[in-house]
Structure formats: C-alpha cells, structure tokens
N, C-alpha and C positions, 0 to 999 in steps of 0.2 A: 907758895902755891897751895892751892887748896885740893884735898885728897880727892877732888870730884873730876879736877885738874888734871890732876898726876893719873889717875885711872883713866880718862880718857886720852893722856899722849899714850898711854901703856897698850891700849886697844888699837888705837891709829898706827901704834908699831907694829901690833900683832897684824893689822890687816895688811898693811904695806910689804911685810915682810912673807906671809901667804901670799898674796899679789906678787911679789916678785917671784917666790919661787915657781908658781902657775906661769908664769909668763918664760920662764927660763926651762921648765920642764918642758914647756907644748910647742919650745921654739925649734926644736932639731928642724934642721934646714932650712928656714927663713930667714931672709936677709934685711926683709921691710916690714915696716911698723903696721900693724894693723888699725887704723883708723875707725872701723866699726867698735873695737872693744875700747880704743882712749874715747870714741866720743860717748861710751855708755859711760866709762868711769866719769866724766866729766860732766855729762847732765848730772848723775847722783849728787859729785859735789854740789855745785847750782841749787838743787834741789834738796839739802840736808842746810843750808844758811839758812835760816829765820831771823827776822828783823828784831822779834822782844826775845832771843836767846843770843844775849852775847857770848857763850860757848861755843854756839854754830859757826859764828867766826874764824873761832882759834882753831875748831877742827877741818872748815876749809881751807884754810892758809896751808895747812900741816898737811892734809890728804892733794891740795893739786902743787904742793910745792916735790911729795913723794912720787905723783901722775908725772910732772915733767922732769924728774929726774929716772924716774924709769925709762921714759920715753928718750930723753937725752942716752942713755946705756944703750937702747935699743937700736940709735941710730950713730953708736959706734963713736960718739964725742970723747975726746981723750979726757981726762983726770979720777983723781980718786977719788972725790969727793962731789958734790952737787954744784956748791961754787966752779969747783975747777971746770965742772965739763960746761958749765953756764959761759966760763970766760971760754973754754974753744969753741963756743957756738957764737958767740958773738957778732961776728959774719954772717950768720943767717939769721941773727934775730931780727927784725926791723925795728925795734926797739929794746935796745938788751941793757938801756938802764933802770926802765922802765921793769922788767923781768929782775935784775938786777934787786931792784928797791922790794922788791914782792919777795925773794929771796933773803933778804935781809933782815925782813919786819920776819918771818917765820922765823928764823934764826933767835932776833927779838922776843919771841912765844913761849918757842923751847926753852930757852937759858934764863930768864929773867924770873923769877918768885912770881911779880905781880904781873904780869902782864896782862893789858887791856888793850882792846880794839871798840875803834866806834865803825859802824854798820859802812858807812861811806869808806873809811878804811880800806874796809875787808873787802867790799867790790871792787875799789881801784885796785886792791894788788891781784885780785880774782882778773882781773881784766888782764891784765899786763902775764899773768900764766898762763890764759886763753890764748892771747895773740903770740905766745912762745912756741905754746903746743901747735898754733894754726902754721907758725913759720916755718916749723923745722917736720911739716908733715904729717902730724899725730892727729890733728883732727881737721 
C-alpha cells in the first residue's frame, strides 16, 4: 500500500471516529436516526468520487461503509462489528447481499496492500450502501 494510501485510511479513520463521537455526544435522548444529517454525509460522499481519481473510490467505499455502520448503531442492530450488525439487519435490507458484497469489497480496501477498484465497481457497491441506508431509515 502506497503512503498516499495509508494516510488517507488514517484520515477516514480520524473523520469517522470524530463523526461518531459528535453523533454519540448530541444523541442524549433520541431514539431515531436523523436523516437530514446521513443524507448530508451521503451526498458529500457522492460528491468526493471522481471518475480520473481512482483514490476517490477507495475513500468512498471506506467513508459510506463507516455512514452505514454508524447508522446501523444508531438504529440499535445487534453485533460488534459492522458485518455482524449487517447480518441482524438482514430482514430489513431489501437487498443485504447486495450491501453485503459492498461490505466486503471495503473489507477488500482496508486489508489488501494493493487494492484496486474500477469506477463501475465503486458505484455498484455505492449503490447497494444507498439502498441499505434508504432501507433501514437513514436517508
């Protein structure tokens, strides 16, 4: 993995992990997911993929695979992990192999040295965490 790589999961952590704790500090007493604020995070992503930067790829994958697993916490899905609470949602995805597979290619991102994405890729799995986020509420 190239250092340009490694510094941008390292920033996508850093935002994700501010993002959660804003969302965990402003939540005292709310029960339901705010859908004004996932559908801001979610145009940004949308709007941070570019076609000639196949980086923009790897850091959408990484930022709304982070967007629906916040959003899964939010609404209370059991496991520890992002898979796990992927599989108790399963029931409401309308398509949760589909989320599933989009889940896995980031997994793919993060752990692999080389990893590479082509642009259609990166939409299909973008698609399939849209219509995760659409099922379970968030946007």
């Amino acid at each position: 993995m190239t250092p340009f790589i490694i510094g941008l999961l390292l920033v996508s952590a850093l935002i994700t992990i501010v993002a959660l704790a804003i969302v965990l500090t402003t939540r005292r007493g709310k029960s339901c997911t705010s859908q004004e604020k996932y559908q801001q995070r979610w145009l940004a992503i949308q709007q941070a993929i570019k076609r000639d930067n196949p980086e923009s790829y790897l850091m959408a994958i990484i930022n709304a695979d982070a967007l629906l697993d916040s959003a899964l916490k939010e609404r209370c899905f059991d496991g520890k992990t992002c898979g796990e609470r992927i599989r108790s949602a399963k029931d409401t995805l309308s398509s949760a192999s589909t989320v599933w597979s989009a889940h896995k290619l980031r997994n793919q991102i993060v752990h692999e040295h080389n990893a590479s994405l082509k642009y259609d890729e990166a939409r299909r799995a973008l698609a399939g965490y849209k219509q995760g986020l659409k099922d379970i509420g968030a946007i």
